[in-house]
mmJSON file of the N, C-alpha and C atoms, coordinates in Angstrom:
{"data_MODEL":{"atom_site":{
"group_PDB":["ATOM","ATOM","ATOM","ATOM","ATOM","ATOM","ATOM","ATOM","ATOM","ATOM","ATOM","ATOM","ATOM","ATOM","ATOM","ATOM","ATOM","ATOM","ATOM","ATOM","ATOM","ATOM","ATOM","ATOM","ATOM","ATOM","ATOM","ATOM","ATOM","ATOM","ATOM","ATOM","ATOM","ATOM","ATOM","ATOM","ATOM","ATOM","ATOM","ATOM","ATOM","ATOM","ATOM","ATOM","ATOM","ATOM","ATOM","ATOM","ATOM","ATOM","ATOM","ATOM","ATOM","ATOM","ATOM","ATOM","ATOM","ATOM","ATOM","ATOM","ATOM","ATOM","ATOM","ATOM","ATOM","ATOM","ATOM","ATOM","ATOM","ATOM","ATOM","ATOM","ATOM","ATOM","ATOM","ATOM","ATOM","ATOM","ATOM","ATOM","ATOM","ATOM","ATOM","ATOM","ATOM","ATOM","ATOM","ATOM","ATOM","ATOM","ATOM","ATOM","ATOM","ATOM","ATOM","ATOM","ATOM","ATOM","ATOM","ATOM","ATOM","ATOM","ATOM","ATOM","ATOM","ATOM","ATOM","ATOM","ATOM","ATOM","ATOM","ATOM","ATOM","ATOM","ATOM","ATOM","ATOM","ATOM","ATOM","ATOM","ATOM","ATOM","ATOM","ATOM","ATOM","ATOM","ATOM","ATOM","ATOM","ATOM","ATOM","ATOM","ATOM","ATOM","ATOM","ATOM","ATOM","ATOM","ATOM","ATOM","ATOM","ATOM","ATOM","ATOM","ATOM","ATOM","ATOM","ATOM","ATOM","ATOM","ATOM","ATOM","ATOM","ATOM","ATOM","ATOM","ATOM","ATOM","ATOM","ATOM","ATOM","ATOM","ATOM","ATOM","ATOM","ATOM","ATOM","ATOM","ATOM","ATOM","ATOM","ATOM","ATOM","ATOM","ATOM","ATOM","ATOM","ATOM","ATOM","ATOM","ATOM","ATOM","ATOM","ATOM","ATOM","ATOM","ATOM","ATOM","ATOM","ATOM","ATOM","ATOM","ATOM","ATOM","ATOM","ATOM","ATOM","ATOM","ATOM","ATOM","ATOM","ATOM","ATOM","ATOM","ATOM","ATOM","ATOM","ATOM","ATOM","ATOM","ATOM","ATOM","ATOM","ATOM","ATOM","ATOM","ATOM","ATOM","ATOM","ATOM","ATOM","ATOM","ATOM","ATOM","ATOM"],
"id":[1,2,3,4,5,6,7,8,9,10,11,12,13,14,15,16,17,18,19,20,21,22,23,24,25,26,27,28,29,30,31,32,33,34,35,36,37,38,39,40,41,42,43,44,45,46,47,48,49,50,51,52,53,54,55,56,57,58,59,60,61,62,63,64,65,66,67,68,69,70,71,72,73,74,75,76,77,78,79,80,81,82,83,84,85,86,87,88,89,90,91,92,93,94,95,96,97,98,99,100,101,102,103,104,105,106,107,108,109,110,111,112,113,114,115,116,117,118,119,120,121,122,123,124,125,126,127,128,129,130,131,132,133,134,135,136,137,138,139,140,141,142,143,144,145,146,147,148,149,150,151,152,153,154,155,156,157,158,159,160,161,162,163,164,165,166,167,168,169,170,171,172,173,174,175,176,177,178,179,180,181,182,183,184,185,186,187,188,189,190,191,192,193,194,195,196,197,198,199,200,201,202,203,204,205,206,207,208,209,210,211,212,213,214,215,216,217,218,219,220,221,222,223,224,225],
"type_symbol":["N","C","C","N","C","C","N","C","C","N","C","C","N","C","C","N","C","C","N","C","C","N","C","C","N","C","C","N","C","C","N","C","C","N","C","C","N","C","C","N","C","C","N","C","C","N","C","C","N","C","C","N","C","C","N","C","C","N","C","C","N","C","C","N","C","C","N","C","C","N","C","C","N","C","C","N","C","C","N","C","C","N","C","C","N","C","C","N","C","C","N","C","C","N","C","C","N","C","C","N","C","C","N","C","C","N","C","C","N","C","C","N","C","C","N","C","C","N","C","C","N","C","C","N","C","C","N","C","C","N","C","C","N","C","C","N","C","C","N","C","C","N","C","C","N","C","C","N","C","C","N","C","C","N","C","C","N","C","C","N","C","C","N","C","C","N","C","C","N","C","C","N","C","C","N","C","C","N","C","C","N","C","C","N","C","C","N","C","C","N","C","C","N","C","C","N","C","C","N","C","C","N","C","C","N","C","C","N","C","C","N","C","C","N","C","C","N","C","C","N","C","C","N","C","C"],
"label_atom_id":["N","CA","C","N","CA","C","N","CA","C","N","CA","C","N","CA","C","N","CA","C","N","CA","C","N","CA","C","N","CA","C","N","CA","C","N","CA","C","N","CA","C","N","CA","C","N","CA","C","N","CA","C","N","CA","C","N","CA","C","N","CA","C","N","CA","C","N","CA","C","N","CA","C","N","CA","C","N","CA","C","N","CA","C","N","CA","C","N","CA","C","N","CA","C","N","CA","C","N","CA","C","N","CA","C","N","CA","C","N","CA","C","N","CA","C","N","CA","C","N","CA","C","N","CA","C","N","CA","C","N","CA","C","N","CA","C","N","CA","C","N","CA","C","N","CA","C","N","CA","C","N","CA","C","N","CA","C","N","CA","C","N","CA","C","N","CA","C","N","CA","C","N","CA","C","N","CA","C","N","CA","C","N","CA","C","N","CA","C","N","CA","C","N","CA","C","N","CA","C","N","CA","C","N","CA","C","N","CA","C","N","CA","C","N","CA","C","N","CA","C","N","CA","C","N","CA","C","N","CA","C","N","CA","C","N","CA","C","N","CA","C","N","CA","C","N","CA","C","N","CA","C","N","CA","C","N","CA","C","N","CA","C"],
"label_alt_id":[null,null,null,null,null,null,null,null,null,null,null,null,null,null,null,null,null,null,null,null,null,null,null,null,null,null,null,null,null,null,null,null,null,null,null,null,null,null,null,null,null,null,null,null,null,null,null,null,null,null,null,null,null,null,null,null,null,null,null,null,null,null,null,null,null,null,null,null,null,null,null,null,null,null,null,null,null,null,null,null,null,null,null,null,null,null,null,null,null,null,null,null,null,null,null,null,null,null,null,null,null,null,null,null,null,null,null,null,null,null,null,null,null,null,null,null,null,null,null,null,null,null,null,null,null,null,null,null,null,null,null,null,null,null,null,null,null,null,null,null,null,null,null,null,null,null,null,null,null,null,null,null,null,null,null,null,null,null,null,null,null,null,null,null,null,null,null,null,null,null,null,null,null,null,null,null,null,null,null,null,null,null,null,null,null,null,null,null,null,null,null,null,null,null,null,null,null,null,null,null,null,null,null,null,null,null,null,null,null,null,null,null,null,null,null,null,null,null,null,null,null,null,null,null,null],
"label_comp_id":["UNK","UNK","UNK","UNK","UNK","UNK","UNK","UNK","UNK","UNK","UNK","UNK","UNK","UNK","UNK","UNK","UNK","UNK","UNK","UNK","UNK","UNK","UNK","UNK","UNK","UNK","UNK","UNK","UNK","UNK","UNK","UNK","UNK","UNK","UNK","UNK","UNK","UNK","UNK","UNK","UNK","UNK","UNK","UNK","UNK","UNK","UNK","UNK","UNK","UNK","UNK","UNK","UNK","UNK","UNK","UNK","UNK","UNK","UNK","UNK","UNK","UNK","UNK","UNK","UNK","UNK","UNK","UNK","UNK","UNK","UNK","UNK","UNK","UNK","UNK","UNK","UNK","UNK","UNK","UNK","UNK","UNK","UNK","UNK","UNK","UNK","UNK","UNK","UNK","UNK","UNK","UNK","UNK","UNK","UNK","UNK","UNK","UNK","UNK","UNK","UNK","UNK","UNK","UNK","UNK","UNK","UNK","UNK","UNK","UNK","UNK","UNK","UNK","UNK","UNK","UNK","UNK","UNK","UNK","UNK","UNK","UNK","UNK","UNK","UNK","UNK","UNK","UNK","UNK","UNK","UNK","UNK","UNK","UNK","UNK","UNK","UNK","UNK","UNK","UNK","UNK","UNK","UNK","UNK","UNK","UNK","UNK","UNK","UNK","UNK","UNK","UNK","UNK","UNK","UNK","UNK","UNK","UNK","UNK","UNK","UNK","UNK","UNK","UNK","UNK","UNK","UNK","UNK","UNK","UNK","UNK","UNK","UNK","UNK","UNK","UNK","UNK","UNK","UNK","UNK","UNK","UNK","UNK","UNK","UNK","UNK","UNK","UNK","UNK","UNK","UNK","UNK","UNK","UNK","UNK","UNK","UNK","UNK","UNK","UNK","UNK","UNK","UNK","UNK","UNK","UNK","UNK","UNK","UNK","UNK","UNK","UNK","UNK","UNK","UNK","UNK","UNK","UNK","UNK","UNK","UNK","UNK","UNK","UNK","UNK"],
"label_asym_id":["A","A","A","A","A","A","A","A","A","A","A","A","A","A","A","A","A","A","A","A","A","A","A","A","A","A","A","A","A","A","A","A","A","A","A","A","A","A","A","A","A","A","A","A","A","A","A","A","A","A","A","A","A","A","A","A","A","A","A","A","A","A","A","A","A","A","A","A","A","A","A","A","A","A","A","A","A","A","A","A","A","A","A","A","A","A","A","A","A","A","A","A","A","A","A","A","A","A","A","A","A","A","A","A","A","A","A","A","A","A","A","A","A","A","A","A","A","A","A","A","A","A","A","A","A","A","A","A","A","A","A","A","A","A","A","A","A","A","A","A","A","A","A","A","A","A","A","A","A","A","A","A","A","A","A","A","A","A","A","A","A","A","A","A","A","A","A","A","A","A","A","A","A","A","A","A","A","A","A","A","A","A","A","A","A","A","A","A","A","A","A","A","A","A","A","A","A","A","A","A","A","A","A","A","A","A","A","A","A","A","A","A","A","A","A","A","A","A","A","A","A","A","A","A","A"],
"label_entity_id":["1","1","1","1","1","1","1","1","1","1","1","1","1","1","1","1","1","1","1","1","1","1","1","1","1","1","1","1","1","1","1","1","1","1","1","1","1","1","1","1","1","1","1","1","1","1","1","1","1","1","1","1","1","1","1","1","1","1","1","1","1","1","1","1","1","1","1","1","1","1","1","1","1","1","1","1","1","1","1","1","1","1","1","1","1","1","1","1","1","1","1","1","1","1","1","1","1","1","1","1","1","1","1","1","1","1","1","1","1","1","1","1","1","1","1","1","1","1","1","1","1","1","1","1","1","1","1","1","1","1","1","1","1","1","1","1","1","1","1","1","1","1","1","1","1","1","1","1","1","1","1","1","1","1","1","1","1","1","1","1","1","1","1","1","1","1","1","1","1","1","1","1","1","1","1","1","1","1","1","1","1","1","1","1","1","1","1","1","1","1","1","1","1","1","1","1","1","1","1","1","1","1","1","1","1","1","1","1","1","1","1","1","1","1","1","1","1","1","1","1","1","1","1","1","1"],
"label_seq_id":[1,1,1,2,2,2,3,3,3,4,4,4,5,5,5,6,6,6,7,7,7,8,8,8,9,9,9,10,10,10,11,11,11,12,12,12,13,13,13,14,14,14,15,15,15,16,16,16,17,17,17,18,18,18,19,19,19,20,20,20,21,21,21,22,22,22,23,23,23,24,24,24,25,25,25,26,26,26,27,27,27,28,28,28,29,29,29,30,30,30,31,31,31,32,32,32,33,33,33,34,34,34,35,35,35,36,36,36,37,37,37,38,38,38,39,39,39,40,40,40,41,41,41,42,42,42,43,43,43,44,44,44,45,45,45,46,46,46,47,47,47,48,48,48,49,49,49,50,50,50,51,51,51,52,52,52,53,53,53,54,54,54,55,55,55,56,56,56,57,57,57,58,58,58,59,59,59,60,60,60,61,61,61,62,62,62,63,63,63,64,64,64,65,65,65,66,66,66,67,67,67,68,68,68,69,69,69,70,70,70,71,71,71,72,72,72,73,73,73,74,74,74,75,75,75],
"pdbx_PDB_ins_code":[null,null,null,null,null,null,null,null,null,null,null,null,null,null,null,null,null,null,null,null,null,null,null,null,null,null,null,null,null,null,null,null,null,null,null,null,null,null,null,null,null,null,null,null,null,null,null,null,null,null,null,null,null,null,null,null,null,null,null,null,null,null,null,null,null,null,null,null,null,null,null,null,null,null,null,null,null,null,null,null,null,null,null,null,null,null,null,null,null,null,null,null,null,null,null,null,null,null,null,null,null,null,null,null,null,null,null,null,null,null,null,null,null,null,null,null,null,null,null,null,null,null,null,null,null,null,null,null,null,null,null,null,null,null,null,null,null,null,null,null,null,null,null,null,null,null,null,null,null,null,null,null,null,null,null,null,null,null,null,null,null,null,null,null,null,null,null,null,null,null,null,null,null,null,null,null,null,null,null,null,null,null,null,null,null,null,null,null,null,null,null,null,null,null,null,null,null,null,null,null,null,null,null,null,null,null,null,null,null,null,null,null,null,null,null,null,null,null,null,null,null,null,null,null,null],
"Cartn_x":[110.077,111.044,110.358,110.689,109.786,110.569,109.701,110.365,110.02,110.677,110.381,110.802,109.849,110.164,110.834,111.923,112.183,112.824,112.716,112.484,111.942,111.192,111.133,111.042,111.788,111.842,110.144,109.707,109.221,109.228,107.954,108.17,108.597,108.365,108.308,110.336,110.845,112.201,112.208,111.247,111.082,111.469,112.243,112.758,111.797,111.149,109.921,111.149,111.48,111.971,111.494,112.127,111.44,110.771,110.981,110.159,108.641,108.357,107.58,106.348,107.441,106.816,106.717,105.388,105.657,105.47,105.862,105.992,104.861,103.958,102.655,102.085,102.384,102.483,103.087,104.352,104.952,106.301,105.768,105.991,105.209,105.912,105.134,105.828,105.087,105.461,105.335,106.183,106.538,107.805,107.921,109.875,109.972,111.122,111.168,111.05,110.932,111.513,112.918,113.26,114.513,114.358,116.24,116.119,115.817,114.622,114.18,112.483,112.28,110.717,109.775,108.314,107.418,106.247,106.589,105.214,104.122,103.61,102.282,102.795,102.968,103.142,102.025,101.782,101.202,101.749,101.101,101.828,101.394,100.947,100.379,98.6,98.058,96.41,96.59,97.451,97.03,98.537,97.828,98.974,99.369,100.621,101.033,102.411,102.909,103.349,105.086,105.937,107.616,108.39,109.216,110.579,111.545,111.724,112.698,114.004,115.015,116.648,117.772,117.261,118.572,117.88,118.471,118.529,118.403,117.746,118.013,118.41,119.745,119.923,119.533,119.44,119.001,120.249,119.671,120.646,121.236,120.703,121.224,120.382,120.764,119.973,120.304,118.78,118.59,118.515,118.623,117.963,116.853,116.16,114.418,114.116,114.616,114.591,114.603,115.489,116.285,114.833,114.937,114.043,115.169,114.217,115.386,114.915,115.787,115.682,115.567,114.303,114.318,114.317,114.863,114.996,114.316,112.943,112.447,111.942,112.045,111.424,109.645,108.981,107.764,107.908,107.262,107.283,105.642],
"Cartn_y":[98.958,98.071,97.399,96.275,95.725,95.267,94.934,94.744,93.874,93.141,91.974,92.252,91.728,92.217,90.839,90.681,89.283,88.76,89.653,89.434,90.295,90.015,90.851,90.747,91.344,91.427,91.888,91.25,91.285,91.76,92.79,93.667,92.393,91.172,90.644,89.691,89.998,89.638,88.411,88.047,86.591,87.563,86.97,87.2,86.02,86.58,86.032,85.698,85.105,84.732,84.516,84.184,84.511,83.353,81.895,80.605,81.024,81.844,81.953,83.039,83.758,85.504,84.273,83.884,83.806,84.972,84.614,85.97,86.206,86.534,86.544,87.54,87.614,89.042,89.494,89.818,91.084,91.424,90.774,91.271,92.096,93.445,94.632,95.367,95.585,96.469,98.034,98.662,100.309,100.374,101.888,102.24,101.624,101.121,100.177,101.778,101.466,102.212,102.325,103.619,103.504,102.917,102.463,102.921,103.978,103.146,104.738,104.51,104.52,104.283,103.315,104.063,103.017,102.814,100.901,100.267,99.555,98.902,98.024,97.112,96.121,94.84,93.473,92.447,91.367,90.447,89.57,88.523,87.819,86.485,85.99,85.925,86.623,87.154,88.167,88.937,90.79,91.668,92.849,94.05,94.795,95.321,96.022,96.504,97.935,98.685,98.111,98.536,97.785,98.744,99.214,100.682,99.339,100.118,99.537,99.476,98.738,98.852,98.218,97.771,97.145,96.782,97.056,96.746,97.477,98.737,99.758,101.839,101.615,103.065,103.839,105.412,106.886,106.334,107.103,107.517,106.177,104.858,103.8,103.479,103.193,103.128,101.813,101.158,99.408,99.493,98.571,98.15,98.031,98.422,98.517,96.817,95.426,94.337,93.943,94.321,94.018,94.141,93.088,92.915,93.155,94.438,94.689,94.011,93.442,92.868,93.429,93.293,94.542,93.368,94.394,93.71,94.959,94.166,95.373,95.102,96.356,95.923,96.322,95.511,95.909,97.415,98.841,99.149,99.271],
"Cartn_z":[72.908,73.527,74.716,74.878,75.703,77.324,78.22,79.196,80.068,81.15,82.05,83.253,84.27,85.535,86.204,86.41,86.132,87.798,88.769,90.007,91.227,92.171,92.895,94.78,94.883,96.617,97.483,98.346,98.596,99.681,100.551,101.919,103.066,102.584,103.735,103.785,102.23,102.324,101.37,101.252,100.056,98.597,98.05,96.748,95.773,94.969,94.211,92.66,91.925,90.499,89.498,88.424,87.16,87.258,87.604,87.97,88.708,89.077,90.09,89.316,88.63,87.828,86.481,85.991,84.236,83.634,81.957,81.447,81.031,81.267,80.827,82.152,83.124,84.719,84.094,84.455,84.406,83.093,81.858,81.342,80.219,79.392,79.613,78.098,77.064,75.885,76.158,75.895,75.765,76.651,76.961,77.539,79.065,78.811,80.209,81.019,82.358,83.568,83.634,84.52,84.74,86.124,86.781,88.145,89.356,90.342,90.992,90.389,89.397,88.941,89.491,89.941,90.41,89.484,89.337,88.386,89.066,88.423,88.914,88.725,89.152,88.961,89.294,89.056,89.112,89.35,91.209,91.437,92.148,92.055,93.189,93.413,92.145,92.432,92.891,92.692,93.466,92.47,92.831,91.997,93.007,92.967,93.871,92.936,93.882,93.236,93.683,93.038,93.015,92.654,93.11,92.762,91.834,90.604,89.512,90.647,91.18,91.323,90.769,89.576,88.571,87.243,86.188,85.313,83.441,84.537,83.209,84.097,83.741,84.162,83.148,83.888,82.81,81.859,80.813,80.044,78.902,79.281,78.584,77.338,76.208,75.252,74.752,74.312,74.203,72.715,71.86,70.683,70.88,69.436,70.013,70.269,69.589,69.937,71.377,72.07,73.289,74.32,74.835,76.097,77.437,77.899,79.512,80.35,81.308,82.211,83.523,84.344,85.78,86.552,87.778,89.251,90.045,90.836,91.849,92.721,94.031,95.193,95.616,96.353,96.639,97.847,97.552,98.339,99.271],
"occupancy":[1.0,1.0,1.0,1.0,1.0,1.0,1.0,1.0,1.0,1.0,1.0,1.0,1.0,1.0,1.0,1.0,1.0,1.0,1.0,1.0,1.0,1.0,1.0,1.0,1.0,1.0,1.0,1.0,1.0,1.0,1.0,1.0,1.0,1.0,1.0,1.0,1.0,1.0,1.0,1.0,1.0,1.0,1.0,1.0,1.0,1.0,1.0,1.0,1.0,1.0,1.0,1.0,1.0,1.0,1.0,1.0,1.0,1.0,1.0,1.0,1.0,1.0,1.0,1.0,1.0,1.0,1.0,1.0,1.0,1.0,1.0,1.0,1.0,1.0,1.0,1.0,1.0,1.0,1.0,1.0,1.0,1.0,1.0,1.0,1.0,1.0,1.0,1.0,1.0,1.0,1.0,1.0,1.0,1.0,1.0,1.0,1.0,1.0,1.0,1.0,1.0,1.0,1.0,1.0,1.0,1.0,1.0,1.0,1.0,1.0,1.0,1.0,1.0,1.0,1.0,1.0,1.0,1.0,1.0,1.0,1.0,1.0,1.0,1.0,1.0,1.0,1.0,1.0,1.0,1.0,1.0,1.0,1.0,1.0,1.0,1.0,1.0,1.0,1.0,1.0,1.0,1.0,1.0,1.0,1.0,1.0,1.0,1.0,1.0,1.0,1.0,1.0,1.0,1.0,1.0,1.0,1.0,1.0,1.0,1.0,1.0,1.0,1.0,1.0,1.0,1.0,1.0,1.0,1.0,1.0,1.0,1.0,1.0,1.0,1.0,1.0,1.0,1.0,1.0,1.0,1.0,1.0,1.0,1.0,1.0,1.0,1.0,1.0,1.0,1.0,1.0,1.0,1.0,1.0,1.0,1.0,1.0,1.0,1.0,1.0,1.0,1.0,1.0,1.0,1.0,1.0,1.0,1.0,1.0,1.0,1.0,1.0,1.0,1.0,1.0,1.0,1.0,1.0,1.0,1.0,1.0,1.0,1.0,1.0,1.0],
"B_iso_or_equiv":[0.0,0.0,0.0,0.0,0.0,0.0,0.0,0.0,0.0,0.0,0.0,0.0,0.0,0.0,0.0,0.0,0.0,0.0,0.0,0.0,0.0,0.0,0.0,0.0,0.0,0.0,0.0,0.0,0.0,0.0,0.0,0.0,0.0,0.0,0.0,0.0,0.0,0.0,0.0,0.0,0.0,0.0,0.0,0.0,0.0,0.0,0.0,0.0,0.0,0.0,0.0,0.0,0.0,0.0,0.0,0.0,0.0,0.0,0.0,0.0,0.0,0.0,0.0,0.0,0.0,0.0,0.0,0.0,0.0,0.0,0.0,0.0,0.0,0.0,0.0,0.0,0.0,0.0,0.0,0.0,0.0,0.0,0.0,0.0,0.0,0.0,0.0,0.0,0.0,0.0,0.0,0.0,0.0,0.0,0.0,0.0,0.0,0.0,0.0,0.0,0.0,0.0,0.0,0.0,0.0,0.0,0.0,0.0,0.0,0.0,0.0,0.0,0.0,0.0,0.0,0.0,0.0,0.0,0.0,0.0,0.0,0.0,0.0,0.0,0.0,0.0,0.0,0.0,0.0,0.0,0.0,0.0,0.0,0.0,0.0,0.0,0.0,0.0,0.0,0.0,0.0,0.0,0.0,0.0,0.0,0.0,0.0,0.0,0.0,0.0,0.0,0.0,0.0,0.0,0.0,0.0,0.0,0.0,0.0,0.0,0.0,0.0,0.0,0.0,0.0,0.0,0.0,0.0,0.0,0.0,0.0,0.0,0.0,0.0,0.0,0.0,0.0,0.0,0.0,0.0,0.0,0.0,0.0,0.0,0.0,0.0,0.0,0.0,0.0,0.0,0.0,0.0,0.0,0.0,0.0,0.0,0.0,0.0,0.0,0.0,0.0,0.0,0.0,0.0,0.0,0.0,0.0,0.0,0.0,0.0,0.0,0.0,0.0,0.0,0.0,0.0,0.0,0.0,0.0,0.0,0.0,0.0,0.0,0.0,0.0],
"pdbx_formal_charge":[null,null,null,null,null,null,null,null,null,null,null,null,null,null,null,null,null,null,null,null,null,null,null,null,null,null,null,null,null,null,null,null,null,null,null,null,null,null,null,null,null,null,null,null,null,null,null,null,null,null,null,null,null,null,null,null,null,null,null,null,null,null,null,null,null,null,null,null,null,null,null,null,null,null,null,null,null,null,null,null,null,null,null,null,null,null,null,null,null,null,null,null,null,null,null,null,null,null,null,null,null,null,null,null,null,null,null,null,null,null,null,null,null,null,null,null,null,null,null,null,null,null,null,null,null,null,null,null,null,null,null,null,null,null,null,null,null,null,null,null,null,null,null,null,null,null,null,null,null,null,null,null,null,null,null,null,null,null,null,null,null,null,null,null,null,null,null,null,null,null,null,null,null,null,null,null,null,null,null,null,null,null,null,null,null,null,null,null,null,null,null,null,null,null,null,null,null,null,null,null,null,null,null,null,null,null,null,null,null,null,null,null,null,null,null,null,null,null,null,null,null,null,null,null,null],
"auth_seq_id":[1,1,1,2,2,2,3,3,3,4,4,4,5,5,5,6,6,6,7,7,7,8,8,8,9,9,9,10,10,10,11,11,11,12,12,12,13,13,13,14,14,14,15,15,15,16,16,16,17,17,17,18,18,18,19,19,19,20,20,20,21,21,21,22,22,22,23,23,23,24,24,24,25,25,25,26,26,26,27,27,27,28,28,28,29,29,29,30,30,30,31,31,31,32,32,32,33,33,33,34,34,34,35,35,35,36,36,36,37,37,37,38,38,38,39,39,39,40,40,40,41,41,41,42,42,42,43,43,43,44,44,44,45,45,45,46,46,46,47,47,47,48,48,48,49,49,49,50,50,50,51,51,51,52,52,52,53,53,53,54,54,54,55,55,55,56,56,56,57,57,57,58,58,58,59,59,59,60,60,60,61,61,61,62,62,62,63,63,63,64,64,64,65,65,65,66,66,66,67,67,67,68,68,68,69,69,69,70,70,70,71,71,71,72,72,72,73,73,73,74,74,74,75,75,75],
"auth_comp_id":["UNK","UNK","UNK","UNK","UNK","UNK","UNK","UNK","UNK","UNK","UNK","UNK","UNK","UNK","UNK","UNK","UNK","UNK","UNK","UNK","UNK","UNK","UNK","UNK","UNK","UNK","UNK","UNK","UNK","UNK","UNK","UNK","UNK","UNK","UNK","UNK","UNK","UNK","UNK","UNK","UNK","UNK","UNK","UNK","UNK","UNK","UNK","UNK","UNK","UNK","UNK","UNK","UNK","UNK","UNK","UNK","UNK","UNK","UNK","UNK","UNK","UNK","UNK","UNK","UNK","UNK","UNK","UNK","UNK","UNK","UNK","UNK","UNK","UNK","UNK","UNK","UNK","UNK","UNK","UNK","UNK","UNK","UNK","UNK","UNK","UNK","UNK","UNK","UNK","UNK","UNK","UNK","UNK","UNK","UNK","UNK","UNK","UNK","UNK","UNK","UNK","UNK","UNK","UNK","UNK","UNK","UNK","UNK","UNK","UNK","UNK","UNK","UNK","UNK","UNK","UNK","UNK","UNK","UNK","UNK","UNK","UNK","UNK","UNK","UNK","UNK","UNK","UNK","UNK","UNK","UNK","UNK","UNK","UNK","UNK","UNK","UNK","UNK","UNK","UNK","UNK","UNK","UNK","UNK","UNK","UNK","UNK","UNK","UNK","UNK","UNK","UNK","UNK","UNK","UNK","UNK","UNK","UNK","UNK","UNK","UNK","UNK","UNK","UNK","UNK","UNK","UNK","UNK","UNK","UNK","UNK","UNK","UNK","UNK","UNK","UNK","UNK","UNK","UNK","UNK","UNK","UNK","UNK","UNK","UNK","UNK","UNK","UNK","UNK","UNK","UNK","UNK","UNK","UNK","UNK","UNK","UNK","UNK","UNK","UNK","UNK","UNK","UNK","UNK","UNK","UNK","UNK","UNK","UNK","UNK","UNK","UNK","UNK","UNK","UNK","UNK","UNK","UNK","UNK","UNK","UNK","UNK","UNK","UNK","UNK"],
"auth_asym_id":["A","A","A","A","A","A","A","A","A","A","A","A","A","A","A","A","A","A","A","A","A","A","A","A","A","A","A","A","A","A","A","A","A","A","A","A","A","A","A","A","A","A","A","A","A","A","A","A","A","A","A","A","A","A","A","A","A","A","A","A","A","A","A","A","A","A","A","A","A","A","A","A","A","A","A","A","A","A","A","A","A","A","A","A","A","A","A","A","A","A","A","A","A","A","A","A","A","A","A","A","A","A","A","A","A","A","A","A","A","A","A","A","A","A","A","A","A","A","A","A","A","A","A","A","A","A","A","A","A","A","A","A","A","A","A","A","A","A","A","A","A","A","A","A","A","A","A","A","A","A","A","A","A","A","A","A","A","A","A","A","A","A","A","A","A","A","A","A","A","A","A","A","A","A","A","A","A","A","A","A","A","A","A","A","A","A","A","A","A","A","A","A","A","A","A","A","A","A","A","A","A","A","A","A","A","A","A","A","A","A","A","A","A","A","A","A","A","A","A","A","A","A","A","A","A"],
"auth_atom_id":["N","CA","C","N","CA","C","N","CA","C","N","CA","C","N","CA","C","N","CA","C","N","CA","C","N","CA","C","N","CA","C","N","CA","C","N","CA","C","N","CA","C","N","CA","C","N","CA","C","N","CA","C","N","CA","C","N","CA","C","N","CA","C","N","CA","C","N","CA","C","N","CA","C","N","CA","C","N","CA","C","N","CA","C","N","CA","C","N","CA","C","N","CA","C","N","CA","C","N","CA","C","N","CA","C","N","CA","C","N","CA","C","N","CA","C","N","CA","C","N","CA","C","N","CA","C","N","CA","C","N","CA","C","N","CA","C","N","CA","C","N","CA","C","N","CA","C","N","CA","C","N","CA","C","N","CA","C","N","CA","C","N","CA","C","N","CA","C","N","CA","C","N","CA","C","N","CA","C","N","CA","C","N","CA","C","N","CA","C","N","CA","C","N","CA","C","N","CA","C","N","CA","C","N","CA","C","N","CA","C","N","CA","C","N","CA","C","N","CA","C","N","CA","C","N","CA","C","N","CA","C","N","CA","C","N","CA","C","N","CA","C","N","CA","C","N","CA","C","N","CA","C","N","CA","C","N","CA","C","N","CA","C"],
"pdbx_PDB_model_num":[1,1,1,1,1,1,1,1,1,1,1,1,1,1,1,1,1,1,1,1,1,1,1,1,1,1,1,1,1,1,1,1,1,1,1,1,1,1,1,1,1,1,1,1,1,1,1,1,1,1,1,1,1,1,1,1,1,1,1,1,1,1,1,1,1,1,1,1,1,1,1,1,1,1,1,1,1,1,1,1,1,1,1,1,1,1,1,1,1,1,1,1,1,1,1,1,1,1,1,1,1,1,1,1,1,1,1,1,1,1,1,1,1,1,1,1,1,1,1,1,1,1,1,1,1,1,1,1,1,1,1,1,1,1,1,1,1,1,1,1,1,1,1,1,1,1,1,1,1,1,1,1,1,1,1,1,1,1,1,1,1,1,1,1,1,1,1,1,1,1,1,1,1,1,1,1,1,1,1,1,1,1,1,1,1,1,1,1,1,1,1,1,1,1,1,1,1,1,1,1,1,1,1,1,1,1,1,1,1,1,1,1,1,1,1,1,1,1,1,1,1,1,1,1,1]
}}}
């Protein structure tokens, strides 16, 4: 199941969007993250790490089709 990181807050408060993220960064084949989980992300020319906070809780189950949609912050 595949997944997209389709915004992310930044330490400095700039909210980065999917205009900004193409899908070709951060998006990503195998089990999404839940909320609470830390990934790698790609943005800007550099990687840095982002806590999942919306878009896939424990316990929710996707169609294997279904692309999840994440929202996360840089920590």
């Amino acid at each position: 199941m595949p997944y997209w990181v389709k915004r992310i807050k930044l330490k400095s408060g700039e909210l980065l969007t999917e205009r900004e993220l193409g899908r070709d960064e951060n998006y990503f084949e195998g089990t999404a993250p839940v909320v609470g989980d830390v990934i790698s992300v790609r943005c800007r020319g550099r990687d840095f790490d982002v806590r999942i906070v919306s878009g896939n809780w424990p316990g929710r189950v996707h169609a294997a089709e279904t692309v999840v949609l994440l929202r996360a912050e840089e920590i």
